[in-house]
SEVEXNU-551653 format. One record per residue (C-alpha): residue in one letter; x, y, z. Coordinates in steps of 0.2 Angstrom, whole numbers, plus 5000, padded with zeros to 4 digits. Layout:
BEGIN
aXYZ/...
***
This chain:
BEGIN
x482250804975/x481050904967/x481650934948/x481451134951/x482251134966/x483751034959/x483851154943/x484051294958/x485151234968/x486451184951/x486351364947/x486751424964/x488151324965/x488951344949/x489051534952/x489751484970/x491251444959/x492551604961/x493251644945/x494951574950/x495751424959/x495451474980/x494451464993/x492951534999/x492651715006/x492851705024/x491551625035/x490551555016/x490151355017/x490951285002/x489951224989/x490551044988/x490351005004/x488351035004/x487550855002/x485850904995/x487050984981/x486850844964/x488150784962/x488950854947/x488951014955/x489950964971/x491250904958/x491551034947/x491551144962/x492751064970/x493951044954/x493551234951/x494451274965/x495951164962/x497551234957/x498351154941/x499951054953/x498450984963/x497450914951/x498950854944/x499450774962/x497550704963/x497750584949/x499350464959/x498750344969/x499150414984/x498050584982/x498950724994/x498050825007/x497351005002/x497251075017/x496751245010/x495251155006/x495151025020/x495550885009/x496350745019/x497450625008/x496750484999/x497450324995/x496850214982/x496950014981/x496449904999/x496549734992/x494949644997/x494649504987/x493949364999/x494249475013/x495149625016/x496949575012/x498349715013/x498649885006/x500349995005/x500850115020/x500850275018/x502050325032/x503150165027/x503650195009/x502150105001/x502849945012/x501449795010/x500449785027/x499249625030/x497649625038/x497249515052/x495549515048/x494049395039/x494749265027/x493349195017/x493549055003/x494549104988/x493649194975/x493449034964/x492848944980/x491649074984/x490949074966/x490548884966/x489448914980/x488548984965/x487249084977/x487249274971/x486549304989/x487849235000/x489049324989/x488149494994/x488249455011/x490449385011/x490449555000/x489449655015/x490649585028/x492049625017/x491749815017/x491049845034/x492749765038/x493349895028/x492950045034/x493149945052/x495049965049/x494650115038/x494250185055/x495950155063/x497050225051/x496350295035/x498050325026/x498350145025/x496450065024/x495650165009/x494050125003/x494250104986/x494549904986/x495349824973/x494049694969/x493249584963/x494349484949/x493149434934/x494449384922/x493749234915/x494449034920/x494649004901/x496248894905/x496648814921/x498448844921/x498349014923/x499249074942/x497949184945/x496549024943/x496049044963/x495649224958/x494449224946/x492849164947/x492249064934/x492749004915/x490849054912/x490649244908/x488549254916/x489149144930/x490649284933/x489649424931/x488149394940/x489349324956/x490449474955/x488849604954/x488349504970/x490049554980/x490049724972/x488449774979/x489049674994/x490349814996/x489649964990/x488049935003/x486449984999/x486150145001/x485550244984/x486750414985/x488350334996/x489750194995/x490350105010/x491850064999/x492150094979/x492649914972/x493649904955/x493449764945/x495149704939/x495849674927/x495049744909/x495549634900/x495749444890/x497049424904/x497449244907/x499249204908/x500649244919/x502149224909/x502849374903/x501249454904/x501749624902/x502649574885/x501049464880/x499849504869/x498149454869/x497449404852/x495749424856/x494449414839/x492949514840/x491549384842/x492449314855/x492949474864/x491249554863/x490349384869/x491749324881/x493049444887/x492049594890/x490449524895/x490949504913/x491449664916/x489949744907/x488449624919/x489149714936/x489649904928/x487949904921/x487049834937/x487849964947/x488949864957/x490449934953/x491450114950/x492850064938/x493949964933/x495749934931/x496749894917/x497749734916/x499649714910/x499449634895/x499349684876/x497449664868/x497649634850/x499249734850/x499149864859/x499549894879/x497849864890/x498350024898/x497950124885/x496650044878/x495150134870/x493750024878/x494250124895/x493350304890/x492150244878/x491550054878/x491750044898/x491250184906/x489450184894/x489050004904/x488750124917/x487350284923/x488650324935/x490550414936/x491750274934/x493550294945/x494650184930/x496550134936/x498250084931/x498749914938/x500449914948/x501949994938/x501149994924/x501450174916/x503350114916/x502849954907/x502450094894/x504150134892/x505049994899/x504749834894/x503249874882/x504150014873/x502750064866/x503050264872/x504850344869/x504550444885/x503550464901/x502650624896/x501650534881/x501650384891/x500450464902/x499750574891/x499150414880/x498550334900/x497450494903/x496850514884/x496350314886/x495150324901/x496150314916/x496050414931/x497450364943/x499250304941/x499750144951/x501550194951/x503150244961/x502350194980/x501850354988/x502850474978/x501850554965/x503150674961/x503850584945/x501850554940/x501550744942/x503150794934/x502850674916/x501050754917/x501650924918/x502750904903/x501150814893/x500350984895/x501951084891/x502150974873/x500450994869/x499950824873/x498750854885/x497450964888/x496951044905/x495350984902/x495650824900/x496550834917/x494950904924/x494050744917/x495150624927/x495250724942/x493250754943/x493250554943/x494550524956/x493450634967/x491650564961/x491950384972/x492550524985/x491150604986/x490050464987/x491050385000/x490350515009/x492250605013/x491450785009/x489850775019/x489650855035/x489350675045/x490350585034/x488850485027/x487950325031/x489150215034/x490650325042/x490250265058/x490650085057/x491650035069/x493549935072/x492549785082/x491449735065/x493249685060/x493349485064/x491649475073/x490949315079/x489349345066/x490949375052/x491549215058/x490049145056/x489849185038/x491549125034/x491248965041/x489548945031/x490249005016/x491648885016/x490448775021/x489448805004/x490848844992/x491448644992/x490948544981/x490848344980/x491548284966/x491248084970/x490347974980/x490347764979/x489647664990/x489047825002/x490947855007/x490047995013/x489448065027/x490847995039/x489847925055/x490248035069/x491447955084/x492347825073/x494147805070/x494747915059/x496547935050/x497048105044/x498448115034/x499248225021/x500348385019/x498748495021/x498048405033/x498448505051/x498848665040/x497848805032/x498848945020/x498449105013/x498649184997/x499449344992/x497749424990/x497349335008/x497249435023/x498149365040/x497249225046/x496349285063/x496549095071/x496548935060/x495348765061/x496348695051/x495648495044/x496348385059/x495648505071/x493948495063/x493948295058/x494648285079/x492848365085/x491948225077/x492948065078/x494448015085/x495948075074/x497447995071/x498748115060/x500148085050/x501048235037/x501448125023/x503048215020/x504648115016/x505948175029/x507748165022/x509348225024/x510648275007/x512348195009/x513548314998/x514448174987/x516048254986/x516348275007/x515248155014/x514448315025/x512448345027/x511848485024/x511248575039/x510348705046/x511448735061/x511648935057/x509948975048/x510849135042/x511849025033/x511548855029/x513048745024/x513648545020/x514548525035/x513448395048/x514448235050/x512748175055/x511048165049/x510548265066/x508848355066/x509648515058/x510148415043/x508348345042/x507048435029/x505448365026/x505048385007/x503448405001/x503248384982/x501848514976/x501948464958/x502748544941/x504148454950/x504448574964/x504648544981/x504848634998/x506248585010/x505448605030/x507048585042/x506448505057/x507348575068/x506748735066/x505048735056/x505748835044/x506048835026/x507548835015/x507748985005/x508749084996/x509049255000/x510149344986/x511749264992/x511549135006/x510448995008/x509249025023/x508248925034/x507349075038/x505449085034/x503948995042/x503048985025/x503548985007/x502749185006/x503049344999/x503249424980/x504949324978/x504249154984/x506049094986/x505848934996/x505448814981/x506648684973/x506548544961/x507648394967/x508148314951/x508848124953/x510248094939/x510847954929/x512047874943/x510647894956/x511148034964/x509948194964/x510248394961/x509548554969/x508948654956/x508448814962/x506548864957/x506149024968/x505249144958/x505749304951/x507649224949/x508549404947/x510249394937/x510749524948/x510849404960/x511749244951/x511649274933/x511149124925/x511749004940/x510048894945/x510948754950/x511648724969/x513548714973/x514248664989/x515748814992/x517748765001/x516448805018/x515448705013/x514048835012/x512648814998/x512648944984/x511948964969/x513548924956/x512848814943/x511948834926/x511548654923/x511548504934/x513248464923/x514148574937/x512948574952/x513548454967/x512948294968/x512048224984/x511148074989/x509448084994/x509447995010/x507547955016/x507447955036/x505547935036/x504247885021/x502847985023/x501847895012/x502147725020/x502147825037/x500347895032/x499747705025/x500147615041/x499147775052/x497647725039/x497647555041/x496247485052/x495347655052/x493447665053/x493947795038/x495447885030/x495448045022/x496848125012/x497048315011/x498348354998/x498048504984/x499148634983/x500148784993/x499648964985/x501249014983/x502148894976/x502148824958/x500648944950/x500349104957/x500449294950/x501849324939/x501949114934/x500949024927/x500648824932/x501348714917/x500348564921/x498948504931/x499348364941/x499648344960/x501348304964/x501948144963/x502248094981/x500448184985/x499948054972/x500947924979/x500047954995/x498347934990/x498647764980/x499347724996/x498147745009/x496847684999/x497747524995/x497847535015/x495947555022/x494447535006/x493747665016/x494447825008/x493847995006/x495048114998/x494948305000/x495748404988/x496148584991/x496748704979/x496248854970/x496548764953/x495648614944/x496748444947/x496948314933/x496348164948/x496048034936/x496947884948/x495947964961/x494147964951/x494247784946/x494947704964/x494447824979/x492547814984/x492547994990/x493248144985/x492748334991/x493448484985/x493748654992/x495148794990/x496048875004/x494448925013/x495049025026/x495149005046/x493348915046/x494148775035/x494248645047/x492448675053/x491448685037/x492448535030/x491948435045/x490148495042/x490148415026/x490948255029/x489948215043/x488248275037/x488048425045/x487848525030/x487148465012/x488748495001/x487948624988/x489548714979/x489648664959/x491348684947/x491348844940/x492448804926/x493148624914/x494048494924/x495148434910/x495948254912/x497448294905/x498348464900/x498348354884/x496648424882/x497348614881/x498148704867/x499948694871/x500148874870/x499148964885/x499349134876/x497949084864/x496349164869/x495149124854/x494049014864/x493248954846/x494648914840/x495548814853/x494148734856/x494148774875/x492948794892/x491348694891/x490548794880/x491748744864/x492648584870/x492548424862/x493548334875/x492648204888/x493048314906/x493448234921/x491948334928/x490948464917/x490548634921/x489248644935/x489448474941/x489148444960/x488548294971/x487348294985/x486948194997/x485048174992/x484348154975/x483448264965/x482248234952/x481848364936/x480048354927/x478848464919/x479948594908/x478948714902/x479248854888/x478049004887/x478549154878/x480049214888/x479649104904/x480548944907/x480048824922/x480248674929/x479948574944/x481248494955/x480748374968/x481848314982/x481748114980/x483148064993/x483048045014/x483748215018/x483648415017/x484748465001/x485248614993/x485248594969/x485948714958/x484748714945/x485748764929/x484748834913/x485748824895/x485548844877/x486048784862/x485948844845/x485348724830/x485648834816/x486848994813/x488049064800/x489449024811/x490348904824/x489248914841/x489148864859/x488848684862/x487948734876/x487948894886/x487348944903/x485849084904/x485249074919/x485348964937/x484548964951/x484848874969/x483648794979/x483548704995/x482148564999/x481648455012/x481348275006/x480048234996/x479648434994/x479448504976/x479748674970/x479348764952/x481148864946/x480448994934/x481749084921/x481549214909/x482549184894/x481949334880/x482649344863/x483949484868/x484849354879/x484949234865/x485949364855/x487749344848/x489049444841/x488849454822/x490849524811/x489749554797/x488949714802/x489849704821/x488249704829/x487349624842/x486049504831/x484549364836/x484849244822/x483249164816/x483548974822/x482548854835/x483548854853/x483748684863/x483148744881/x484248614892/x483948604911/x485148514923/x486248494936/x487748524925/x488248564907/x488348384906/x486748294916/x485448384905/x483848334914/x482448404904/x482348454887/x481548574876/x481448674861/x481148874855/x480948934837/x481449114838/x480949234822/x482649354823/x483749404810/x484549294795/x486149344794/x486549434773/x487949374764/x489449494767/x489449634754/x491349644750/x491149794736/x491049944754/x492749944764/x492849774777/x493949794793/x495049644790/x494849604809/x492949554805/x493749374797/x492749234799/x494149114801/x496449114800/x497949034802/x499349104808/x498849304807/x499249404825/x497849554829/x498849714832/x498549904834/x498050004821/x498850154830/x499250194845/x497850274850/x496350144842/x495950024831/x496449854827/x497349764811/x497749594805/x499849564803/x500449404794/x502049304803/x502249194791/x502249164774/x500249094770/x499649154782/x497749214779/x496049264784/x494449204778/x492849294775/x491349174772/x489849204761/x490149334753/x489049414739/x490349444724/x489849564709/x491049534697/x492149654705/x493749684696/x494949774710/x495649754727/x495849904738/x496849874750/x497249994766/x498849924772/x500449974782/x502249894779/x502649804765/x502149654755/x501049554747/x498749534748/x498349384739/x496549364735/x495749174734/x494149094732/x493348934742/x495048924753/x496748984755/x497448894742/x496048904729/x496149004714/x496949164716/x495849314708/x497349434709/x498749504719/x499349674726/x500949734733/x501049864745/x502849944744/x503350044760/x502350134768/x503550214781/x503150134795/x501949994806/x500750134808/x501050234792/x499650174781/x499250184762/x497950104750/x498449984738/x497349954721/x497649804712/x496649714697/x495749544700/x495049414689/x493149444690/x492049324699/x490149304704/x488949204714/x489149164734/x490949134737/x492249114753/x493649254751/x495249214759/x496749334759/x498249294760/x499549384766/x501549404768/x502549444783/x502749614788/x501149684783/x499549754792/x497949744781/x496649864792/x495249844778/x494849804762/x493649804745/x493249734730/x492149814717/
***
């Protein structure tokens, strides 16, 4: 639009505005609804003309209708991260409803595809099936979708591993600008959908995750925690963000200053930010970091966030806490208008207000579950799995043979909670059975529980109600147990298919899969000393309501199970009576085989998922049992290993000569996993993240997210991984020569040396020689995929400039280009380096820290034992001692013979001041009586022994007191 033209029509709008709230003279088009209008002016139109309860109503996640002004409501949230998943109801109550539509491969499946393209493609699909279902019932199907994830894979344990991406924050990024632009289309001025990129951020852990608070350095939070948010925000492929559940250095994400300043300058457009689920009442719940509701969502407002996730479709009590911000001065009506104008900015480029409804508001239902979706599906499960071993050319399998397929995953295929309905399922038998004659066996133990004390079985009879009262082992007092590790294990009846379960008072044979928020069907059978075993009852979300503190199963008078025990001391006894072995069952269906292949891994819901985290990583040790046993049974072996985590398969590395794996790939998965193990398609997908062989090889605490510190993710890890970072087989070779560096150009040639077509993931990294501080074994700047015939060479050109070589500096907290030579490393993995070279970059030398102007205390070059916490309540951060000795160090620092400490503290207590190490000589102390309060601060002189020369300066510092800076002149 001509620049004049654009200044005119501005101006006419804005004096379109009437001078109050209301709508247009009679038979006058309205402003906002005019699409050559910019943008900017169709807002502030529209919020001109809002009264002050209806803004107030726009900023609930479920935005009311206006009819006066021909706004139909607007819900926020359709989960769509490997597919459109579910959303809430609106005529229900906010009750979840699935989607039966495209199930892709988990989103740390679809990443190790590590093919930005493909991604843009699941991501296209992903939000034409959007407004597909958009198109049948618009209160239910929004189009802002909640996704992608790109919290970082920094520890496998985490329950929310399948959702992430990658423990890598380019590879994150660049994949999850890939799927944005996938779902946003590509159109210049409209969105086919509006994806929000969850959840901002450091948040790793389950366990009490609204209570937990990240303790996130600045180096590493610049470098690492933000950097995948900040890649897809500033390439435009995404319009907001929502804020995670978890503390950041002390103070609750939901209010966290980064949303209106830091994020939303990542970004040239509008950003729509959110509250996760029920987070404004974390606030004032189990945070109690707000007295009352009204500051509570003042403080959410003042942060950067434009809609609350809260109370279902009532946004009565949002509105109402709001109105009383304003009332008590805590909120301004411009503010308000701020929020609001975003909440309608992804509107308005949805297309909602123009006349045709925009580009894409003719999609239609049938795009939803296509045959060309089906396709993609397939191909990208296909692509996502990655070969982690192959001896001997255990693969491809030779089609028509005799195959055995065994193993609790192996004629099954689940979903996730962020899954959508599976349309059909190809599950692995059915895939394996197109190719070669397959001969199945579950691999399940089938058992029956004799109560000790009566001599009954438990039984199934009444699934309402299930009881010890069999006086035979019959088929309802049959359960096949399948053990998914961290001890727990489901109980199948098999009479009815369905699972044992607890339902808030009796036991249930109810569910046709362990499913839902309270995953209830999950168990730990626990043998005791005189052989006999214990239930212990592991469903998540154990409510006391329900049974107090009573985990442990007791047999009643009725004989009815119940929930009446705290330890197995008082639980009833029952011997574990095994009718069928399934691993000896599945060893003798192996035997003879042309080839066996093993599908074991894990089920989605149980033992790891939102909410819990996973406490080890090993497979279960019956899925364990199983593999040792087939492939003691037929050489011949090939495991395939499906989960949406990394696996400690150390027995399985060393003895099985093939294993694949893949995560719960959606309804294609028996297809593309055929493809692969007969040859049909090159397997291409790389690890994005450590396989550890132990959780030995983790910090015991998972809470620890100081990636330098605990030595974790490829890029600081000293241990030997089971496989590395990027690490992928094919079925061809490929050879790396000719590394190149030119200015900013990297190149290389890779040559395809094997007998078939191949796809390589050709991986560029750095290293750093010299630096002032601790850095990156190796990182990742750049990758690119190729696909070659045999014998065919190609040249893979990067551009690696100064800038991306740059690295958080605490000194002057800045981005800074030290002055070092770079090791340029080429490879197939962070670990199969290929070619080698070298840089010399002129940058910056980092000065000596100049101690004598105030430091933040946060800027610390090393600790022990300090916690990062909140300044205030509204911004900064402080360092608080837990302990007595605990300290902060400050290396290199320029010292003038300064002769006092200044000290801004809050608390009380003691700042020690040390030279060359915490317990060096001690230059001085200061006290800081009580200040009044954790946020109440004061400064603090005290006299110090005078010292010169370049010197490490450690502070130590007593419990109960926060330093936010310091000085020493």
């Amino acid at each position: 639009m001509p620049a004049r033209r654009g200044l005119a029509l501005l101006a006419a709008a804005l004096l379109a505005v009437p001078p109050a709230p209301g709508a247009a003279r009679a038979g006058e088009p309205l402003p906002f609804r005019d699409p050559a209008l910019p943008l900017q002016a169709r807002i502030d139109d529209l919020v001109g003309r809002l009264t002050l309860p209806e803004k107030l109503s726009l900023l609930h996640q479920y935005q009311p209708a206006v009819p006066r002004l021909g706004l139909a409501v607007f819900k926020t949230g359709t989960e769509a991260l490997h597919g459109v998943a579910w959303s809430n109801d609106h005529d229900a109550g906010g009750a979840k409803v699935d989607a039966t539509a495209t199930v892709f491969p988990q989103a740390v499946g679809l990443a190790s595809s590590w093919d930005p393209e493909l991604l843009r493609r699941v991501g296209a699909a992903v939000g034409d099936e959007a407004r597909g279902l958009h198109a049948q019932d618009p209160t239910v199907w929004g189009l802002n979708l909640w996704a992608p994830v790109v919290n970082l894979l920094r520890d496998p344990r985490w329950g929310r591993n399948e959702e992430g991406y990658s423990e890598d924050p380019l590879l994150s990024g660049t994949i999850a600008t890939a799927y944005g632009r996938g779902l946003q289309g590509d159109d210049p001025r409209h969105l086919k959908t509006a994806p929000t990129l969850k959840h901002y951020a450091a948040y790793n852990n389950e366990t009490r995750r609204d209570q937990t608070s990240s303790d996130v350095p600045q180096r590493v939070l610049n470098e690492y925690d933000r950097t995948p948010f900040r890649i897809p925000l500033q390439a435009g492929a995404a319009t907001g963000v929502m804020a995670s559940y978890n503390l950041i250095n002390g103070r609750p994400a939901t209010v966290d200053p980064d949303l209106a300043t830091l994020v939303r300058g990542w970004s040239d457009q509008r950003l729509f930010n959110i509250t996760d689920a029920w987070a404004p009442t974390n606030l004032t719940g189990s945070q109690g970091y707000f007295a009352t509701q009204a500051e509570a969502d003042a403080a959410v407002v003042a942060a950067g966030l434009d809609s609350f996730t809260v109370d279902n479709i009532d946004g009565e009590p949002t509105v109402a806490a709001l109105r009383q911000a304003l009332d008590r001065g805590l909120l301004t009506e411009r503010q308000v208008d701020t929020a609001v104008g975003d909440a309608l900015s992804i509107r308005f480029r949805l297309g909602e207000f123009d006349p045709d409804g925009g580009p894409y508001a003719d999609i239609p239902p049938s795009v939803v579950d296509s045959p060309e979706h089906r396709r993609l599906a397939r191909q990208a499960a296909a692509e996502s799995m990655v070969l982690l071993k192959n001896s001997g050319n255990a693969l491809p399998l030779r089609p028509g043979g005799s195959v055995a397929v065994v193993g609790p995953l192996a004629d099954t295929l689940h979903t996730d909670w962020y899954g959508g309905q599976l349309p059909y399922r190809v599950t692995a038998l059915d895939g394996i059975g197109g190719r070669a004659a397959a001969t199945y066996s579950g691999g399940a133990d089938r058992i029956a529980l004799r109560d000790v004390a009566t001599g009954r079985y438990v039984s199934a009879a009444d699934p309402q109600a299930v009881a010890a009262t069999a006086t035979t082992a019959d088929a309802a007092a049959q359960f096949d147990s399948v053990d998914w590790g961290d001890g727990v294990s489901t109980l199948r009846n098999a009479a009815t298919g369905r699972y044992l379960g607890y339902d808030g008072g009796p036991f249930v044979t109810r569910d046709d899969a362990p499913t839902g928020w309270y995953v209830q069907q999950q168990f730990k059978v626990e043998k005791q000393p005189d052989g006999t075993v214990v239930l212990h009852y592991a469903g998540y979300e154990t409510q006391e309501s329900w049974f107090g503190a009573n985990t442990y199963v007791t047999v009643g008078a009725d004989g009815r199970l119940a929930l009446g025990a705290a330890t197995a001391a008082g639980a009833a006894r029952f011997t574990r009576e095994v009718l069928v072995d399934g691993v000896a069952a599945a060893a003798a269906a192996a035997r003879g085989k042309q080839a066996a292949v093993v599908v074991v891994g894990t089920d989605p819901f149980v033992a790891g998922r939102e909410a819990h985290d996973r406490t080890g990583l090993s497979l279960g040790a019956r899925q364990q049992a199983l593999i040792e046993a087939v492939r003691a049974a037929n050489p011949h072996t090939v495991v395939v290993l499906q989960s949406g985590y990394p696996e400690a398969i150390t027995w399985a590395q060393r003895h099985v000569p093939g294993i694949v794996w893949t995560t719960h790939a959606g309804a294609e998965t028996g297809n593309a996993l055929a493809d692969v193990l007969f040859g049909d398609v090159d397997p291409a997908g790389r690890l994005t993240q450590t396989w550890y062989r132990s959780v030995a090889d983790l910090p015991a605490d998972l809470t620890r997210y100081d990636i330098v510190k605990t030595r974790q993710t490829y890029q600081y890890s000293a241990a030997r991984p089971l496989y590395p970072f990027g690490h992928g087989l094919s079925y061809t070779s490929f050879a790396y020569r000719d590394l190149r560096v030119a200015g900013d150009r990297v190149s290389v040639t890779v040559t395809n040396t094997g007998r078939r077509a191949g796809a390589e993931v050709v991986q560029l990294y750095t290293h750093q020689r010299a630096s002032r501080d601790v850095t990156a074994a190796k990182q990742l700047r750049a990758f690119r995929k190729v696909s070659l015939r045999p014998g065919r060479s190609t040249t893979v050109t990067f551009r690696l400039t100064p800038r991306d070589l740059a690295r958080w500096d605490v000194t002057r907290q800045r981005w800074v280009t030290e002055t070092s030579v770079y090791d340029i490393l080429v490879g197939s993995s962070s670990l199969d380096i290929r070619q080698r070279a070298t840089r010399a970059v002129r940058g910056e030398t980092i000065p000596a820290r100049d101690l004598s102007v105030p430091t933040r205390a946060e800027t610390f070059d090393d600790y022990s034992g300090v916690r990062l916490l909140d300044e205030s309540k509204t911004s900064g951060t402080v360092v608080g001692a837990t302990a007595a000795g605990d300290w902060v160090a400050f290396r290199d620092a320029a010292l003038r013979g300064g002769r006092t400490l200044t000290v801004r503290a809050a608390g009380a207590g003691t700042v020690q001041v040390r030279v060359g190490s915490p317990t060096g000589p001690l230059l001085g102390t200061a006290t800081v009586g009580d200040t009044g309060g954790i946020h109440a601060y004061v400064e603090t002189r005290a006299p110090l022994s005078a010292v010169s020369g370049r010197r490490d300066v450690c502070l130590v510092l007593s419990p109960g007191l926060r330093v936010a800076s310091f000085s020493i002149r």
